[in-house]
mmCIF file of the N, C-alpha and C atoms, coordinates in Angstrom:
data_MODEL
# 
_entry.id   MODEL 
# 
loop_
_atom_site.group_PDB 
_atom_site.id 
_atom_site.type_symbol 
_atom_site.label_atom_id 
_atom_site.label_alt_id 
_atom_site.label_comp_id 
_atom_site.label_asym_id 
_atom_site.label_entity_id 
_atom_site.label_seq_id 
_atom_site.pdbx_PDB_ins_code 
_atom_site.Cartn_x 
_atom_site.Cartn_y 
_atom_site.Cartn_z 
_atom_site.occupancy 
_atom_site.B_iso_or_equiv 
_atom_site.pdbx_formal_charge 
_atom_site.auth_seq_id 
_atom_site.auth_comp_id 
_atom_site.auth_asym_id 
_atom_site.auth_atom_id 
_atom_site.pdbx_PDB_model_num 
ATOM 1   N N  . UNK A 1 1  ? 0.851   -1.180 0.000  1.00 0.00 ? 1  UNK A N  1 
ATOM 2   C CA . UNK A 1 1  ? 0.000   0.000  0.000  1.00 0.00 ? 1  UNK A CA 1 
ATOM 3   C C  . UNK A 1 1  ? 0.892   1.236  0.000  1.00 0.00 ? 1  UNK A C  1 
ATOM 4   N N  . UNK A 1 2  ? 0.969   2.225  -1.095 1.00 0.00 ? 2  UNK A N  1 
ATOM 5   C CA . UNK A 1 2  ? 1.750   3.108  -0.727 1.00 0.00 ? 2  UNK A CA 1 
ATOM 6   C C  . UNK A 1 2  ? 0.639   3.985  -0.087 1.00 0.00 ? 2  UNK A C  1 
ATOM 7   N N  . UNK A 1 3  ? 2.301   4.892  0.381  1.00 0.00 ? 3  UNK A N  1 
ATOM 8   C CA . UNK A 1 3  ? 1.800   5.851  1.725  1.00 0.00 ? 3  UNK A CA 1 
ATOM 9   C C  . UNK A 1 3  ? 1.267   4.928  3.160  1.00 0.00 ? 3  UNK A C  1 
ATOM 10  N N  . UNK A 1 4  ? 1.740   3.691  3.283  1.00 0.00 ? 4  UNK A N  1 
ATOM 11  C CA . UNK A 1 4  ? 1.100   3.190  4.335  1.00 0.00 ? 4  UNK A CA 1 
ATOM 12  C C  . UNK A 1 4  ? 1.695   3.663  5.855  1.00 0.00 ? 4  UNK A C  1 
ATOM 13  N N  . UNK A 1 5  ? 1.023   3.904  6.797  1.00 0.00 ? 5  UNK A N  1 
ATOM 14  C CA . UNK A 1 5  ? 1.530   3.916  8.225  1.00 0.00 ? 5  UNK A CA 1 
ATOM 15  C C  . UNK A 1 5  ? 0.837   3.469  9.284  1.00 0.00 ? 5  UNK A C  1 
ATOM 16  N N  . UNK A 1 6  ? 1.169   3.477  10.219 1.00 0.00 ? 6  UNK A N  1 
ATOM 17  C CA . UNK A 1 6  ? 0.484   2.931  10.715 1.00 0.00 ? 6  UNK A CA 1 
ATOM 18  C C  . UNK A 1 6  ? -0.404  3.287  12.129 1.00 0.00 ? 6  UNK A C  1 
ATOM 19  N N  . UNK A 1 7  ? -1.425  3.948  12.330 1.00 0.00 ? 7  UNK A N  1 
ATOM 20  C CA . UNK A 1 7  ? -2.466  4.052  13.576 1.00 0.00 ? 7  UNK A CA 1 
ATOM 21  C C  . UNK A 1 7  ? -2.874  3.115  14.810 1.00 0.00 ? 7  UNK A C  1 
ATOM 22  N N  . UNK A 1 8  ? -2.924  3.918  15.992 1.00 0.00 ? 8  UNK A N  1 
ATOM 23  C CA . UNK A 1 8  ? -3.262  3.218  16.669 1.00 0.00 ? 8  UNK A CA 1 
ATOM 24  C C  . UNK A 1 8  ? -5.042  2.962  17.309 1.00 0.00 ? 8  UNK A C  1 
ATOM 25  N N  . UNK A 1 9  ? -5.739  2.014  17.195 1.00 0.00 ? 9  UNK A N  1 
ATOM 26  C CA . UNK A 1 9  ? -6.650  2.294  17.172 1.00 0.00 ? 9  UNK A CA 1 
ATOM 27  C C  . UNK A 1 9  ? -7.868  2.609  18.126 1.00 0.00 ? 9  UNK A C  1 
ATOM 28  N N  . UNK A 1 10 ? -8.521  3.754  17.466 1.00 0.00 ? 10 UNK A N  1 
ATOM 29  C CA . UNK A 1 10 ? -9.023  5.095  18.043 1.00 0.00 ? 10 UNK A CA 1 
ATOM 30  C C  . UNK A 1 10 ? -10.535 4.786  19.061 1.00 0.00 ? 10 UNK A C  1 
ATOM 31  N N  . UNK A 1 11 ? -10.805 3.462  19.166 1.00 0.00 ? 11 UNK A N  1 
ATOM 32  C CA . UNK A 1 11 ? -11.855 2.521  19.884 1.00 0.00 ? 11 UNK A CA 1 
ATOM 33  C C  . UNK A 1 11 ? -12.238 3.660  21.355 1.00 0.00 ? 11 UNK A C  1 
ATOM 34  N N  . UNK A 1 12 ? -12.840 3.221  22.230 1.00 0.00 ? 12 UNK A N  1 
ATOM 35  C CA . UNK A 1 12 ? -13.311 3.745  23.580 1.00 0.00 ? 12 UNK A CA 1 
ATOM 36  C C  . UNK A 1 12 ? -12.140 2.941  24.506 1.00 0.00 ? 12 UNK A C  1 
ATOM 37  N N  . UNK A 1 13 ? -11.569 1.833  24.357 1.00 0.00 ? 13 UNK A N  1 
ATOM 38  C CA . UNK A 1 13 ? -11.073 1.226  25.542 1.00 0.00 ? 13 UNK A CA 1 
ATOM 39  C C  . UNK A 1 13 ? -9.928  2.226  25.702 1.00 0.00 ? 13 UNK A C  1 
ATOM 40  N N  . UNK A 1 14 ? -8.966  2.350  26.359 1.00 0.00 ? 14 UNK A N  1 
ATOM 41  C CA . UNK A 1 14 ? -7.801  2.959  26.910 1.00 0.00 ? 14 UNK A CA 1 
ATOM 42  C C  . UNK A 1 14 ? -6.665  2.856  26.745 1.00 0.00 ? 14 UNK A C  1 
ATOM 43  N N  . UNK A 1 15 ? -7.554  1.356  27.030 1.00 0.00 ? 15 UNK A N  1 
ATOM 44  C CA . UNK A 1 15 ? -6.214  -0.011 27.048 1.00 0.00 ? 15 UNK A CA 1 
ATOM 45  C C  . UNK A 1 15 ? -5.698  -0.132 26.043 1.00 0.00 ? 15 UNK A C  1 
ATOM 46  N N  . UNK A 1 16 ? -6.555  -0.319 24.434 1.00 0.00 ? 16 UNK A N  1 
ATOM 47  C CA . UNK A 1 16 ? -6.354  -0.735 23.114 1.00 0.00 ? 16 UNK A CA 1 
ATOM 48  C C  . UNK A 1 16 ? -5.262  -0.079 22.735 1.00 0.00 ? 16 UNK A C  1 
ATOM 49  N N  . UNK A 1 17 ? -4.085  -0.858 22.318 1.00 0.00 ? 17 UNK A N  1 
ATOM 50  C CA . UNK A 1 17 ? -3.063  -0.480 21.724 1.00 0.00 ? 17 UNK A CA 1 
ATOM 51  C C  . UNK A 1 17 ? -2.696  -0.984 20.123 1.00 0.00 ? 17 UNK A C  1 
ATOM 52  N N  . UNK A 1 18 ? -3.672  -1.414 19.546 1.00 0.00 ? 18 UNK A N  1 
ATOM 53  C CA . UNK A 1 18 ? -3.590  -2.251 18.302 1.00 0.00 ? 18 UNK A CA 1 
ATOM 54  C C  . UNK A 1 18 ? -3.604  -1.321 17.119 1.00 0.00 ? 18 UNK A C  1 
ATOM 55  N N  . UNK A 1 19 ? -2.741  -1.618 16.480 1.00 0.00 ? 19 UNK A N  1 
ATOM 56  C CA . UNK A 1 19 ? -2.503  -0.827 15.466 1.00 0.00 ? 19 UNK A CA 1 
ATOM 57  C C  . UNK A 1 19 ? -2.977  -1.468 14.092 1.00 0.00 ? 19 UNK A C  1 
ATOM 58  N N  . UNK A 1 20 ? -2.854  -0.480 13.301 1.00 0.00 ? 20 UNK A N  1 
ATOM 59  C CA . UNK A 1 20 ? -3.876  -0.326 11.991 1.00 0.00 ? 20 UNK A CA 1 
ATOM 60  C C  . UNK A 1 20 ? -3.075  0.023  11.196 1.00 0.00 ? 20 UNK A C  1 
ATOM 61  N N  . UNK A 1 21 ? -2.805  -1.089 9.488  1.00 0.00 ? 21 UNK A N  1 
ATOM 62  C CA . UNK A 1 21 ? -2.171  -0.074 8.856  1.00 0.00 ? 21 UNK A CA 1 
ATOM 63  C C  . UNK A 1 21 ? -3.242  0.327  7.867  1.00 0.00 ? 21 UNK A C  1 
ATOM 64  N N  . UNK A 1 22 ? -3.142  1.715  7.493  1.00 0.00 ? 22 UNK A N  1 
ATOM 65  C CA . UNK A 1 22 ? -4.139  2.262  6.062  1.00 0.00 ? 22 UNK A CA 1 
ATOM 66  C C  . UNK A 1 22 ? -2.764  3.390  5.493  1.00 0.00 ? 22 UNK A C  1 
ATOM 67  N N  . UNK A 1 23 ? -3.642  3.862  4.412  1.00 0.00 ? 23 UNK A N  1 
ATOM 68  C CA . UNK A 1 23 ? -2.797  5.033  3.775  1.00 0.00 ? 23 UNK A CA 1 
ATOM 69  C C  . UNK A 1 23 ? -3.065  6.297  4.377  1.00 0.00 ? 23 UNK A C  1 
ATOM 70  N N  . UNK A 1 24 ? -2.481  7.078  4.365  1.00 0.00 ? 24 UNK A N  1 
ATOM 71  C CA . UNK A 1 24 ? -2.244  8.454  4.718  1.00 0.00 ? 24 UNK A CA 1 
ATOM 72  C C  . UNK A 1 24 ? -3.383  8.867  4.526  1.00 0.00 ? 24 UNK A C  1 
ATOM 73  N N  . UNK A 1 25 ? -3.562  8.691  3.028  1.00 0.00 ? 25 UNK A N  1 
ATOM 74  C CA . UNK A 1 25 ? -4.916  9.424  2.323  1.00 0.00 ? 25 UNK A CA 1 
ATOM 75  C C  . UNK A 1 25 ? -6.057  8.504  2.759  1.00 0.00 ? 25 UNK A C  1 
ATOM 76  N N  . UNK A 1 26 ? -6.270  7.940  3.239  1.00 0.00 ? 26 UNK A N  1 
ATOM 77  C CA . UNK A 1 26 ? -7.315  7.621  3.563  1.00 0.00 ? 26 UNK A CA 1 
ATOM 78  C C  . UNK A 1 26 ? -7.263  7.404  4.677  1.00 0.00 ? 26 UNK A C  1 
ATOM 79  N N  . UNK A 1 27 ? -7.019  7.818  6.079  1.00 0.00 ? 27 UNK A N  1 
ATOM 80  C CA . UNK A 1 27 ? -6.788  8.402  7.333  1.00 0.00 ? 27 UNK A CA 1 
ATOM 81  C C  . UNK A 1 27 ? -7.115  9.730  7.428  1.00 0.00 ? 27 UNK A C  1 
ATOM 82  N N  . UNK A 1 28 ? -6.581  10.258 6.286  1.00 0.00 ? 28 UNK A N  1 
ATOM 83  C CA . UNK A 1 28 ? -6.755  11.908 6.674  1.00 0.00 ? 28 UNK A CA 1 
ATOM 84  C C  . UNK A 1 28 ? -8.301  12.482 6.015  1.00 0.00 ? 28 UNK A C  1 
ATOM 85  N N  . UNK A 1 29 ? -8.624  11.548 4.836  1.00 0.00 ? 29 UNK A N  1 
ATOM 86  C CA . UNK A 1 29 ? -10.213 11.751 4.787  1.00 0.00 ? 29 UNK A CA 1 
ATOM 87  C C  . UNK A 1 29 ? -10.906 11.318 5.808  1.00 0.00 ? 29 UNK A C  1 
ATOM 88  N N  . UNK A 1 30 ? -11.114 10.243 6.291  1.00 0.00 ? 30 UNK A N  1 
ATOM 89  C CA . UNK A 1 30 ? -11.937 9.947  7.443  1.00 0.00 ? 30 UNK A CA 1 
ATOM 90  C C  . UNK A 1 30 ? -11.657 10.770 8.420  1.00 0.00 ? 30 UNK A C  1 
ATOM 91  N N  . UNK A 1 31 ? -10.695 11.512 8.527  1.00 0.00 ? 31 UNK A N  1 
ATOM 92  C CA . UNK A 1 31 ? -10.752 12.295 10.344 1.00 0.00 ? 31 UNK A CA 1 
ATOM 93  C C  . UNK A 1 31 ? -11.028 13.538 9.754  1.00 0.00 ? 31 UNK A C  1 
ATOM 94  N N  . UNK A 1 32 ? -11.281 13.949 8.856  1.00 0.00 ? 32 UNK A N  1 
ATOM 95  C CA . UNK A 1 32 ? -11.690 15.531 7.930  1.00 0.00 ? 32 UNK A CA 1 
ATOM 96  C C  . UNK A 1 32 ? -12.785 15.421 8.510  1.00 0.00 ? 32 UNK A C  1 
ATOM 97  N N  . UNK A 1 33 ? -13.498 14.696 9.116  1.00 0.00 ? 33 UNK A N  1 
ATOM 98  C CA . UNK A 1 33 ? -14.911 14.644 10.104 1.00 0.00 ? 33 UNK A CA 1 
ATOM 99  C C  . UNK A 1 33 ? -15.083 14.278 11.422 1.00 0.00 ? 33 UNK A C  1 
ATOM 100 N N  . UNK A 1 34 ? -14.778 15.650 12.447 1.00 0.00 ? 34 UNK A N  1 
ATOM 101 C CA . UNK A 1 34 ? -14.346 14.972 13.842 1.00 0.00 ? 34 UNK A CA 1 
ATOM 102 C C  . UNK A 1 34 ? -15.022 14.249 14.796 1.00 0.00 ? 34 UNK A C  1 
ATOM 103 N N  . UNK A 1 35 ? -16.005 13.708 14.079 1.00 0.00 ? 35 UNK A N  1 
ATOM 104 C CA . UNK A 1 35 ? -17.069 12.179 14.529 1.00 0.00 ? 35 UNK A CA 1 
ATOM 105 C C  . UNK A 1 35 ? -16.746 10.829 13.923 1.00 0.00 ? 35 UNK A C  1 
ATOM 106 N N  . UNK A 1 36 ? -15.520 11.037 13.580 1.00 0.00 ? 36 UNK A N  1 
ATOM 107 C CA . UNK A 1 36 ? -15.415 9.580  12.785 1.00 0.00 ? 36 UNK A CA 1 
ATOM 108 C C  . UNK A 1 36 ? -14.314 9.346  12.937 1.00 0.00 ? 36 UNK A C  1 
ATOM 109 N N  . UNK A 1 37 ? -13.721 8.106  13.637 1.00 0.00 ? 37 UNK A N  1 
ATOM 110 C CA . UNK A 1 37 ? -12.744 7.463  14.233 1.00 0.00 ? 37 UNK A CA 1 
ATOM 111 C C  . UNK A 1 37 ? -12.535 6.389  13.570 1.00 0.00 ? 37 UNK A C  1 
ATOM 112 N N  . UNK A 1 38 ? -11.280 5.436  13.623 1.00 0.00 ? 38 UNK A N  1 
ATOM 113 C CA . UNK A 1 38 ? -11.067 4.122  13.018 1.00 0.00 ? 38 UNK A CA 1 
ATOM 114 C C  . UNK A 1 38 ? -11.045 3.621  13.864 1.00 0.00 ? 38 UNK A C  1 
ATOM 115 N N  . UNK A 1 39 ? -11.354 2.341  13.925 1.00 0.00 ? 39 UNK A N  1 
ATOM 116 C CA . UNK A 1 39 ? -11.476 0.906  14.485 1.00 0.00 ? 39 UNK A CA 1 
ATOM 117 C C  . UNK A 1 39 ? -11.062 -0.681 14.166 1.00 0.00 ? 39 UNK A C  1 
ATOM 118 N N  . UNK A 1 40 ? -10.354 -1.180 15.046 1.00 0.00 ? 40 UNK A N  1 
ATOM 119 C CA . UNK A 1 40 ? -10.394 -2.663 14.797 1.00 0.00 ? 40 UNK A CA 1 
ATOM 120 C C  . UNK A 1 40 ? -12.010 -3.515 14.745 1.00 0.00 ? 40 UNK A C  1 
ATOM 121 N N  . UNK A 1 41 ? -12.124 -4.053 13.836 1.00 0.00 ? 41 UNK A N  1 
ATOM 122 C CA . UNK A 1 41 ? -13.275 -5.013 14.043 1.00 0.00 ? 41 UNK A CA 1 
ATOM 123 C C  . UNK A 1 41 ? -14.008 -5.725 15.404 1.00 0.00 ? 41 UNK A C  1 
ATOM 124 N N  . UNK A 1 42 ? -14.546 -5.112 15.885 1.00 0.00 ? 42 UNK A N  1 
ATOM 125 C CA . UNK A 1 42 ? -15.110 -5.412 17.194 1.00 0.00 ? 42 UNK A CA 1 
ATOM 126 C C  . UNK A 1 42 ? -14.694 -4.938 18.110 1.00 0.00 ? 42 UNK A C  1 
ATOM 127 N N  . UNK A 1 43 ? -14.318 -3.733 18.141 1.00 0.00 ? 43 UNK A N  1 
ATOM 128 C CA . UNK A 1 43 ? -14.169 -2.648 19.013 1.00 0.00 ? 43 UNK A CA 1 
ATOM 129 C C  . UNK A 1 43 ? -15.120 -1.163 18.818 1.00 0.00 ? 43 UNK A C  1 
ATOM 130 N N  . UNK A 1 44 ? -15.931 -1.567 18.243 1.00 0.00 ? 44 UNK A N  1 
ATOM 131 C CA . UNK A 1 44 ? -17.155 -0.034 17.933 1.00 0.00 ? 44 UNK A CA 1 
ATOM 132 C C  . UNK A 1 44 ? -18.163 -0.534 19.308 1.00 0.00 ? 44 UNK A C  1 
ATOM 133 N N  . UNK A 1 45 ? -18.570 0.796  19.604 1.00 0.00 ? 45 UNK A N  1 
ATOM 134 C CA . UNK A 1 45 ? -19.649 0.655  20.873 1.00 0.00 ? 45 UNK A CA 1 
ATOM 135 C C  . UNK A 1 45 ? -20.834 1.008  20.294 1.00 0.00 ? 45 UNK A C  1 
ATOM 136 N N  . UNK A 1 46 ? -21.890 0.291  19.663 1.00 0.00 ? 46 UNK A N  1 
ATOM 137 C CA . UNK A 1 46 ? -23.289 0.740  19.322 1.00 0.00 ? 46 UNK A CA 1 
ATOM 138 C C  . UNK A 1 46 ? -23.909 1.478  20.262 1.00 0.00 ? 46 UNK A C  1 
ATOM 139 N N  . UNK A 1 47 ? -23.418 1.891  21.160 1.00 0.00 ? 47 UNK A N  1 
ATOM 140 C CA . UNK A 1 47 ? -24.187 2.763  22.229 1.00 0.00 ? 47 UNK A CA 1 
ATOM 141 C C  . UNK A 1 47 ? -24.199 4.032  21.950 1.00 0.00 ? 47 UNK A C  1 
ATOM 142 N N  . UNK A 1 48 ? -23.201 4.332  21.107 1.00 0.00 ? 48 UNK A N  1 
ATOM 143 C CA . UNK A 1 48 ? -22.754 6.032  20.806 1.00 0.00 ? 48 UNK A CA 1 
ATOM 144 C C  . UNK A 1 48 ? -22.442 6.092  19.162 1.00 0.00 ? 48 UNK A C  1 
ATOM 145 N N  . UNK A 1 49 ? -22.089 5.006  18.649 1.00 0.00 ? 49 UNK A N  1 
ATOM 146 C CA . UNK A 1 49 ? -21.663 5.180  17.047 1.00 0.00 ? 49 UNK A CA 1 
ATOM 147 C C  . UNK A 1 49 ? -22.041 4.357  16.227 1.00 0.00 ? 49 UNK A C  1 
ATOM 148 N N  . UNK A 1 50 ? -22.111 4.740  15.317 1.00 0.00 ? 50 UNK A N  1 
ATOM 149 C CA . UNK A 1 50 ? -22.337 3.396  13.565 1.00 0.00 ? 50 UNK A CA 1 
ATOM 150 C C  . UNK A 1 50 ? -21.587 3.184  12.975 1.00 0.00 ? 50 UNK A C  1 
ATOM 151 N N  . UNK A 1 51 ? -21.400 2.213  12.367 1.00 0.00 ? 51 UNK A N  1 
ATOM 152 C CA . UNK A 1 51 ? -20.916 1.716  11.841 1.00 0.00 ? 51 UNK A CA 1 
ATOM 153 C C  . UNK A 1 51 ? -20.839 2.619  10.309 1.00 0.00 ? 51 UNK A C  1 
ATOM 154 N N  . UNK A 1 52 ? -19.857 3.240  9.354  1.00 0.00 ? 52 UNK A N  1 
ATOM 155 C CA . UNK A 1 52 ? -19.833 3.699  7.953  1.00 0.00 ? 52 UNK A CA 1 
ATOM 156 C C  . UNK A 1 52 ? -18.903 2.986  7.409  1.00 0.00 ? 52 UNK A C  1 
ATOM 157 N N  . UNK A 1 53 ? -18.055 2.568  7.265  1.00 0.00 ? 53 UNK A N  1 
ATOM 158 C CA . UNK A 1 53 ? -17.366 1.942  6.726  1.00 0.00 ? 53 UNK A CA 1 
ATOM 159 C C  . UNK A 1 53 ? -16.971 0.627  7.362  1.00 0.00 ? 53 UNK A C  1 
ATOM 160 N N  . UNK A 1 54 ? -16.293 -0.549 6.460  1.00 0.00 ? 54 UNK A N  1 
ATOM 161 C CA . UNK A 1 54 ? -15.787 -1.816 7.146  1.00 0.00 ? 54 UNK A CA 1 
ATOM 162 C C  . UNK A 1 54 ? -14.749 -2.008 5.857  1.00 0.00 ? 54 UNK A C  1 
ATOM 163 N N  . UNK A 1 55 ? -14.109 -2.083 6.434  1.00 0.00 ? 55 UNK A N  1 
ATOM 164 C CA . UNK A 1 55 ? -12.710 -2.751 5.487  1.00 0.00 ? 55 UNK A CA 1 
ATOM 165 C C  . UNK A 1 55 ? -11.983 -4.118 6.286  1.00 0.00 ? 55 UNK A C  1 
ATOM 166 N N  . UNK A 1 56 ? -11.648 -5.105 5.431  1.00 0.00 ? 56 UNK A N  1 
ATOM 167 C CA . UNK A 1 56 ? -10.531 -6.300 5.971  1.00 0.00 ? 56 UNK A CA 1 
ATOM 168 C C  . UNK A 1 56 ? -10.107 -6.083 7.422  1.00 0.00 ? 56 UNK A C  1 
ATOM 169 N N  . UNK A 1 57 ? -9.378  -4.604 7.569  1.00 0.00 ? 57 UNK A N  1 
ATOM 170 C CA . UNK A 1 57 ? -8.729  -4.954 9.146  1.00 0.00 ? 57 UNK A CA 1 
ATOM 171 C C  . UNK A 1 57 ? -8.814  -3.395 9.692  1.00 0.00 ? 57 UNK A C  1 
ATOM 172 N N  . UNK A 1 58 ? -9.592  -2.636 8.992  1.00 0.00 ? 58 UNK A N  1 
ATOM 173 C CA . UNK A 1 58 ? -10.721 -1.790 10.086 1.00 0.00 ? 58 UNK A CA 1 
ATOM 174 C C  . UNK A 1 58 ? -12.065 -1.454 9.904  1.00 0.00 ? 58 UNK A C  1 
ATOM 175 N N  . UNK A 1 59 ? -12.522 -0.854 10.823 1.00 0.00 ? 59 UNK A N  1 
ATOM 176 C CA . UNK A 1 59 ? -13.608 0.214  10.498 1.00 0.00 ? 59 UNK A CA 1 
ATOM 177 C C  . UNK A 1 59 ? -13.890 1.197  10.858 1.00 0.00 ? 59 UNK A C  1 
ATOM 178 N N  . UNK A 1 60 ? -14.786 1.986  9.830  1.00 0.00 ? 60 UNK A N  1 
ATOM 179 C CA . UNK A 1 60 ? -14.887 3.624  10.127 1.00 0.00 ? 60 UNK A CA 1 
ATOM 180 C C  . UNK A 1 60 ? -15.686 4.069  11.376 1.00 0.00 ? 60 UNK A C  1 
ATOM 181 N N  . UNK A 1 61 ? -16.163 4.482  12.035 1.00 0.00 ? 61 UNK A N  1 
ATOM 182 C CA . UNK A 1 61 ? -17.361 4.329  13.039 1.00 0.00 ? 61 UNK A CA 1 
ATOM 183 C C  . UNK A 1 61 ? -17.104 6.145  12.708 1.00 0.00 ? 61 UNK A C  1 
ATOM 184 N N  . UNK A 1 62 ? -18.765 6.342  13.171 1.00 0.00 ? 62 UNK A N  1 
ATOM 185 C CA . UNK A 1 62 ? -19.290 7.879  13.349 1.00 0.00 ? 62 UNK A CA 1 
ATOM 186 C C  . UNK A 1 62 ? -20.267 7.892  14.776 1.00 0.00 ? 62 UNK A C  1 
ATOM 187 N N  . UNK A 1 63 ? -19.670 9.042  15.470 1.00 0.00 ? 63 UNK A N  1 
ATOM 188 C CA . UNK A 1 63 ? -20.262 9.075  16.730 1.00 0.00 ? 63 UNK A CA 1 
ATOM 189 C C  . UNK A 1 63 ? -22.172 9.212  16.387 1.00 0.00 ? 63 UNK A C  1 
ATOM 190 N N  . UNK A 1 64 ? -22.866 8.940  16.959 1.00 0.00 ? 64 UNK A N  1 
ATOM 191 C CA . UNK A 1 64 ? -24.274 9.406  17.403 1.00 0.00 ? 64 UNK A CA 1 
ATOM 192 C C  . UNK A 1 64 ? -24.295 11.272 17.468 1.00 0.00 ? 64 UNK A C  1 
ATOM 193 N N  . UNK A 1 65 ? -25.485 11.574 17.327 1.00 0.00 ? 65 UNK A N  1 
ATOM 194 C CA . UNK A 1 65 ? -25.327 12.944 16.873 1.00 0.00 ? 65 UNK A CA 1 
ATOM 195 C C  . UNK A 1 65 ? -26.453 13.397 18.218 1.00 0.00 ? 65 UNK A C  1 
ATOM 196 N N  . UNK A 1 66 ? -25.648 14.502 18.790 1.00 0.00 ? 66 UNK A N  1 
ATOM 197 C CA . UNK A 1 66 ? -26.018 14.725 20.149 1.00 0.00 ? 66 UNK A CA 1 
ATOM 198 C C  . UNK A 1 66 ? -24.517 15.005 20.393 1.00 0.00 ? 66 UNK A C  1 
ATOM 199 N N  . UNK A 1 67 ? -25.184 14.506 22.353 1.00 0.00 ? 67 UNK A N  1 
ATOM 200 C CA . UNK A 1 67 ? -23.673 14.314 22.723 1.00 0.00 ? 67 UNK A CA 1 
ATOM 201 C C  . UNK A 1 67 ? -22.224 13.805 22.522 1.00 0.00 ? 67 UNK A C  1 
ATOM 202 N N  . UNK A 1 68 ? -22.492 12.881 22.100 1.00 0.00 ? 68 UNK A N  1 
ATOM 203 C CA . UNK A 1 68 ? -21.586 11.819 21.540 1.00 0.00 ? 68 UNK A CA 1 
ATOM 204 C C  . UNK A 1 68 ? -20.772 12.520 20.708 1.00 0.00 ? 68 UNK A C  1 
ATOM 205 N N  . UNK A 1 69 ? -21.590 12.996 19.271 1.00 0.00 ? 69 UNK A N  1 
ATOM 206 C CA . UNK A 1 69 ? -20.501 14.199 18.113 1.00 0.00 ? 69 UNK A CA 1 
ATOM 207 C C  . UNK A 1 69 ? -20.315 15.311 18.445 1.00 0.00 ? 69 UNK A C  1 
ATOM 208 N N  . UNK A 1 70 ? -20.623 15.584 19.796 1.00 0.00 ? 70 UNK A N  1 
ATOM 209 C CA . UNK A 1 70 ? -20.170 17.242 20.285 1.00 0.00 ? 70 UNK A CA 1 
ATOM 210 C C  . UNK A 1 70 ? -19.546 16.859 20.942 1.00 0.00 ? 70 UNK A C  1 
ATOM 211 N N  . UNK A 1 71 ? -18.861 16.001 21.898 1.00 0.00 ? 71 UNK A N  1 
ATOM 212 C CA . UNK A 1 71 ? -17.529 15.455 22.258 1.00 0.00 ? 71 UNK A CA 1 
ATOM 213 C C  . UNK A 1 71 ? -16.820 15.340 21.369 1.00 0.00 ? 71 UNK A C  1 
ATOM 214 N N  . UNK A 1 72 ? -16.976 14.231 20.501 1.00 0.00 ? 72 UNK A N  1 
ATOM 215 C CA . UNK A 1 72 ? -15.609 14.190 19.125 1.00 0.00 ? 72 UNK A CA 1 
ATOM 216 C C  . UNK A 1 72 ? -15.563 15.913 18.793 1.00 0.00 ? 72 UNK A C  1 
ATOM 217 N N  . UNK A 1 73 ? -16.388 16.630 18.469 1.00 0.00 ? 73 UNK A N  1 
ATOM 218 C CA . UNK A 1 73 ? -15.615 17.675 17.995 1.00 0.00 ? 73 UNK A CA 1 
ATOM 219 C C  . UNK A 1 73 ? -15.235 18.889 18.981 1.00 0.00 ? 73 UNK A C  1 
ATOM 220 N N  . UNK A 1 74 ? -15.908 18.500 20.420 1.00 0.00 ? 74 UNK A N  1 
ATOM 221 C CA . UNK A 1 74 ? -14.789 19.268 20.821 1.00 0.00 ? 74 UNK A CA 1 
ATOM 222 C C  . UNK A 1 74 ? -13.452 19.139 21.406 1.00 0.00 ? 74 UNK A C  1 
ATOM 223 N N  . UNK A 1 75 ? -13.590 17.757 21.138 1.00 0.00 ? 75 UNK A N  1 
ATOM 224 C CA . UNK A 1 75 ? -11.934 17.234 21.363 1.00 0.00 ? 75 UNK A CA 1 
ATOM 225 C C  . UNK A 1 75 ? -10.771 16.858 20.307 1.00 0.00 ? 75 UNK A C  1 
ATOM 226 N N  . UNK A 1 76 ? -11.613 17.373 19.261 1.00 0.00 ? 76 UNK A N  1 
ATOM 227 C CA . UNK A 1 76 ? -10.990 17.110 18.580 1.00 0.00 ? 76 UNK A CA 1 
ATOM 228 C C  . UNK A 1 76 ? -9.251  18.339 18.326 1.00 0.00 ? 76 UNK A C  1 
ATOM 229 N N  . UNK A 1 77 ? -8.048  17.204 17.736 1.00 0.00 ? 77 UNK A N  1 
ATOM 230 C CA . UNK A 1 77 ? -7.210  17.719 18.401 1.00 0.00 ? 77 UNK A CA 1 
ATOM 231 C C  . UNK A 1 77 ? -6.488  18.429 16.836 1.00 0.00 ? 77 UNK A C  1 
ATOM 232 N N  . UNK A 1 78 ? -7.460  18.730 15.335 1.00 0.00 ? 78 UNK A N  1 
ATOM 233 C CA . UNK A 1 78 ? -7.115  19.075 15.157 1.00 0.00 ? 78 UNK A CA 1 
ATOM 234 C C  . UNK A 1 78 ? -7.923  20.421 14.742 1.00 0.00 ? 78 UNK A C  1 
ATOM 235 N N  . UNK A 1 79 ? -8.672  21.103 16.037 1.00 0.00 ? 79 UNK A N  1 
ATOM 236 C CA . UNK A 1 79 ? -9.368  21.920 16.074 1.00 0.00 ? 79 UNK A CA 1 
ATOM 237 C C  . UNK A 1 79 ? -10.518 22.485 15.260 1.00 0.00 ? 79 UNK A C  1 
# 
């Protein structure tokens, strides 16, 4: 994959240290929306997000719209 690197993934646990490889460019489109995080496969919490994308060895998740996406964006860290 060019441009590949590699993420760590952006789940609710703390703990999760599992990394992700994707491309640049397609890392930096998905976070161009500060409700939408990547994920390992079975690490999304249906309590707060959906599912938008699924790929082989991640997925996209988008917070719930409310509280949930007014946290992602106000934490979001690239303002």
């Amino acid at each position: 994959m060019s441009g590949e690197f590699f993420v760590v993934c952006e789940c609710g646990d703390a703990r999760c240290a599992e990394q992700i490889a994707l491309s640049r460019q397609a890392y930096e489109r998905m976070r161009a929306n500060p409700a939408q995080f990547i994920v390992r496969p079975g690490h999304q919490a249906a309590a707060v997000e959906d599912v938008v994308i699924t790929e082989a060895e991640y997925m996209v998740v988008e917070k719930h719209a409310g509280k949930p996406a007014r946290l992602a964006q106000e934490t979001d860290p690239r303002g």
